[in-house]
C-alpha angles and dihedrals in degrees: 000000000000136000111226120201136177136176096283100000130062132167144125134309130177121202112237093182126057079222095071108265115148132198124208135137124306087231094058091049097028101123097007125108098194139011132205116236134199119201109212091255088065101260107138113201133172118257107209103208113236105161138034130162107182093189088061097035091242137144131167117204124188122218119201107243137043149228083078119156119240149176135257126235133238125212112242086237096068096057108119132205102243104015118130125259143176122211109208124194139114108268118185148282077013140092119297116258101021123182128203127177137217146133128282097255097188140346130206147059120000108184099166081051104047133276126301131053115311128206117202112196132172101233104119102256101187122178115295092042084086103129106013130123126278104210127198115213093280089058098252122144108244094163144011114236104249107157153004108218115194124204114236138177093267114224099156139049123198128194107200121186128169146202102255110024135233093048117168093250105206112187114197092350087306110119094225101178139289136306124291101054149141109215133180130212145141128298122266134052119344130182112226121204120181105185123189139163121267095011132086114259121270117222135177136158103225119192125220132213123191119277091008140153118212123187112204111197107181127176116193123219121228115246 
């Protein structure tokens, strides 16, 4: 386990190679080129980044050094409802390196989320725990925590689309998943951020109404 910090952005981080690679979230690492990272004995060391895949909400970084202990990695395919779990990262305004517990509630497809195969599970994942490793009872990695969804009394709905597609959509400072989407959220004044790379970041403050239906058009400039 690591904690990753940048200028503006921190969050987890767990090594999967005894060589220093670690693996964290494509929104932590997204415009970085490197991270520091703190080991939990202390040692800080820089994390060069060498992967990100922003659809799947995946980056690889690489630490100088190695001996280092890592984690092993789960198929998707023996996840299993109901099995117990602890999410592991460094939330803040709390300790470094927190662990909470809790059962794999479902498993499969998540659209309104981002591609690939989701696992929701009911250990509390809190900001900070962005990154970090979901294990199953043997200690093996089967997710990486992404998000925290919480569930509101919905008045809006938004379509956002985007030019390009697949932009990082972040609502309120809360990467929510990639353009285009149909997303659902109370009703007042919300900050919209599309991401993409290559192109300067598009930002708006939209305002909803109850019981509303708001259509988002942005077009992304090249950079």
């Amino acid at each position: 386990m690591v904690f990753l910090k940048s200028l503006t952005k921190s969050g987890t981080g767990f090594f999967i190679t005894a060589t220093g690679v670690i693996a964290t979230n494509a929104h932590l690492a997204r415009g970085e080129e490197a991270l520091l990272a703190t080991l939990p004995n202390g040692t800080q060391l820089e994390a060069k980044i060498v992967y990100v895949d922003p659809d799947l909400d995946i980056a690889l970084a690489k630490t100088p050094g190695e001996g280092f202990p890592h984690l092993p990695l789960a198929g998707a395919a023996t996840v299993r409802q109901g099995e117990s779990v602890l999410a592991i990262g460094n939330p803040g305004d709390a300790m470094l390196f927190s662990v909470t517990k809790g059962i794999v509630s479902a498993i499969g497809r998540f659209d309104a989320a981002g591609p690939g195969t989701w696992i929701q599970t009911d250990a509390p994942i809190n900001p900070g725990n962005t990154g970090g490793p979901l294990l199953n009872s043997r200690g093996e990695v089967i997710g990486i925590n992404s998000q925290k969804l919480i569930k509101k009394n919905v008045f809006g709905v938004t379509e956002i689309t985007s030019d390009p597609d697949g932009g990082e959509i972040f609502l309120d400072n809360k990467f929510v998943g990639t353009s285009p989407a149909t997303l659902r959220f109370s009703e007042g004044v919300h900050v919209l951020i599309i991401k993409s790379p290559h192109h300067a970041d598009w930002q708006r403050s939209i305002t909803v109404l109850k019981d509303s239906v708001v259509t988002v058009k942005a077009t992304l400039n090249s950079i």
